[in-house]
N, C-alpha and C positions, 0 to 999 in steps of 0.2 A: 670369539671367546665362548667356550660352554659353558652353560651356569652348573654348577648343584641341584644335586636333588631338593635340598633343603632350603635351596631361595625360593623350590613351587611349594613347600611344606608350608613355610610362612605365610605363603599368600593365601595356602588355602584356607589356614585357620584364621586369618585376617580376615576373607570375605564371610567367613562361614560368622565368626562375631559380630562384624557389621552388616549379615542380614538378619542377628539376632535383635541386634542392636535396631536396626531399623525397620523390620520389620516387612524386610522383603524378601522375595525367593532367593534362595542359596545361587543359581544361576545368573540372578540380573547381580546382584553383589560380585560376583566373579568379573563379568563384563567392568562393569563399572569403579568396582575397588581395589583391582589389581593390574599389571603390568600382565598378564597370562596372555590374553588378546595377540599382544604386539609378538609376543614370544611365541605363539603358537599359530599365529593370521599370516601375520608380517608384515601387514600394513595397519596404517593410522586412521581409518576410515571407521573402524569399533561396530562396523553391521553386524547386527544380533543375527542376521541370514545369513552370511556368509556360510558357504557350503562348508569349510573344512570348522570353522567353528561350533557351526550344528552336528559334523561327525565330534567332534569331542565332547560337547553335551551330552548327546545320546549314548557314547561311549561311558560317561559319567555315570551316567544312570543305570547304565548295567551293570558298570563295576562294583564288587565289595571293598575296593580298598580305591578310591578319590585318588593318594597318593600315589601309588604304582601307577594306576594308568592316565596318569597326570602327566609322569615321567619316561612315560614309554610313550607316549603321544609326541610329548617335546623331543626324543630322541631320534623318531621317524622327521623332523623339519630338519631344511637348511638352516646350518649356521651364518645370521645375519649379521654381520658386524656394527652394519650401517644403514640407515633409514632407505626405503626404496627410491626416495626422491631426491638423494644426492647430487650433485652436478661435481665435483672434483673431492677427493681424497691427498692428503700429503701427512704422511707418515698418519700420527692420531687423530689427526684433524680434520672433519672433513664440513664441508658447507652443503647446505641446499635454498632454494627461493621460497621464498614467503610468498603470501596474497599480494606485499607491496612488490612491483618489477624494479625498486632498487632498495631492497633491503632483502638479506639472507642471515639465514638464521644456523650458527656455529654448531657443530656436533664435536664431541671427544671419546673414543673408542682406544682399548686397549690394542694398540698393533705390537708391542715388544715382545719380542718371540726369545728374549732369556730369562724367564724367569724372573726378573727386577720387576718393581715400582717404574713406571712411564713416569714416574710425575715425582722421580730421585731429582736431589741435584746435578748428579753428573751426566743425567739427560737434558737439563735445562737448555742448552744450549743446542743441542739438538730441535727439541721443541719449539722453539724460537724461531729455528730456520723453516720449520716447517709453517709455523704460523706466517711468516714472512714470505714466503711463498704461496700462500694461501691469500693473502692480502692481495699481491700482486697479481693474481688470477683475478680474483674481484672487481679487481679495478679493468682490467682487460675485457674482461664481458659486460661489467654494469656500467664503469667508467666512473668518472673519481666523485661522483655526489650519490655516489651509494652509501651504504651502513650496513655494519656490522651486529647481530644482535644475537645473544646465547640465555639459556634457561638450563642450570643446574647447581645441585648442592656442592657440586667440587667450588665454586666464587664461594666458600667459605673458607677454603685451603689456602693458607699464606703460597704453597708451593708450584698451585696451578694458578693464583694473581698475580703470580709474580712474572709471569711470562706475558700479560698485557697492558697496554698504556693503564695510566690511571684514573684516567679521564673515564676507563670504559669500566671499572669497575666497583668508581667511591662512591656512583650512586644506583647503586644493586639495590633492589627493591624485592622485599621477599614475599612469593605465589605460594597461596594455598591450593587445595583442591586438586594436586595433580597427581592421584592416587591411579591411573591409567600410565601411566610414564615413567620412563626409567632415572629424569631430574631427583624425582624423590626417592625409587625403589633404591637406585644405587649408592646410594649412603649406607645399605647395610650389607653390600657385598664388596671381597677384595679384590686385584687386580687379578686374580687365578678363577673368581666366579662363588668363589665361597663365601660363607656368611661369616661377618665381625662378628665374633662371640661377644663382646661388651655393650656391642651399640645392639644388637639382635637382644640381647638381656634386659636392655630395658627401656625399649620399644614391646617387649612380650611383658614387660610390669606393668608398662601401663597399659597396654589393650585389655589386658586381665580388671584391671580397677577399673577400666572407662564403663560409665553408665548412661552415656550420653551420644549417641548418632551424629550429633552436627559436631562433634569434639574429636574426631578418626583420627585428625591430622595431629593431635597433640601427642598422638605415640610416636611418631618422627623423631628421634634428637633436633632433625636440621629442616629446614624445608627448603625450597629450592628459591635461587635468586635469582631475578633478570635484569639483564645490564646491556647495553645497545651505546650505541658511540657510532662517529661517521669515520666512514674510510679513510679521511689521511689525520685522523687520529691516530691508527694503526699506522699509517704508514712512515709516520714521522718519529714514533716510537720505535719501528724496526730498524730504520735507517739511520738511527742515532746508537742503537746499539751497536749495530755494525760498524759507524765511527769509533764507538769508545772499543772494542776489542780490538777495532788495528792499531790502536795509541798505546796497545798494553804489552 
């Protein structure tokens, strides 16, 4: 998915506040208070050297308008959909390994190519199967004393918990600080890449009123949740779904 011009606008006036706010250079605030990095690197590694990083800085520095060549920077990358360190894909859903050798950490990516909501009712059951699938890969590679663990704002949506046991998601615990990540940025974009005019509204009231540096995260509406459960949690939930819809 290509974002908007107007999801880099945000971020620049974001970083550009919280380095007024904090009182550091407009460039470490970039690094450090926005999602740009991932969107313009492509990796999660955040090196201030990074060769194509340093061509956008410098590129910054020349430009009279941050925004244009902000946007024409992101226009010259690939479209990434999905973290580089993936291990399988199944429709939106894709997994990659954590630092633990049995635990993998969930990822959700827009793959519907009609123009809907991925995360409508009348995908659910699509969704499912995909997760279902997904599980069952898990288990094949890590074997059944693996776990499952995710970090994002969607675990506030009745319409994307509804597609996991509940075991994995009643005790969501919500992360601050993750102003580098798309858990938090993508709360204020929609499934096409554009920005939610209501939640963008005011998330921009309160960055405006914030007088305070260590408070950034309170312009969020949402902030992101983490929720981890072991594999035949999942598994026992899929397989019982799959009972109840051949009973119907």
């Amino acid at each position: 998915m290509r974002y908007d011009k107007s999801f880099f606008d945000l971020q620049l006036r974001f970083a550009a506040r919280a380095a007024q706010l904090g009182g550091v250079p407009f460039e470490q605030a970039l690094l450090d208070r926005t999602n740009l990095y991932v969107r313009l690197v492509g990796d999660r590694r955040f090196d201030a050297r990074h060769p194509l990083w340093m061509t956008y800085l410098e590129g910054l520095r020349r430009s009279a308008d941050a925004s244009d060549w902000t946007w024409r920077f992101y226009l010259q990358r690939p479209d990434r959909a999905q973290p580089p360190e993936v291990v399988a894909t199944f429709g939106c859903f894709c997994y990659a390994l954590s630092g633990d050798a049995h635990r993998v950490k969930l990822h959700f990516h827009h793959a519907q190519r009609d123009g809907r909501s991925p995360l409508s009712a009348a995908y659910a059951p699509q969704r499912i199967r995909e997760l279902r699938l997904l599980v069952e890969d898990v288990a094949a590679r890590l074997g059944a004393d693996a776990r499952i663990a995710g970090l994002s704002w969607l675990y506030h949506l009745p319409a994307y918990r509804r597609l996991f046991p509940t075991a994995y998601v009643e005790n969501a615990r919500a992360v601050e600080g993750k102003f580098r990540n798309m858990p938090l940025w993508g709360q204020l974009i929609d499934f096409r890449g554009g920005l939610k005019p209501q939640r963008v509204e005011v998330f921009e009231q309160r960055l405006v009123a914030l007088d305070d540096v260590t408070q950034l995260g309170s312009c969020f509406p949402l902030q992101p949740l983490a929720v981890e459960a072991p594999l035949d949690v999942f598994a026992r939930f899929y397989r019982q779904h799959d009972i109840d819809r051949s009973d119907r």
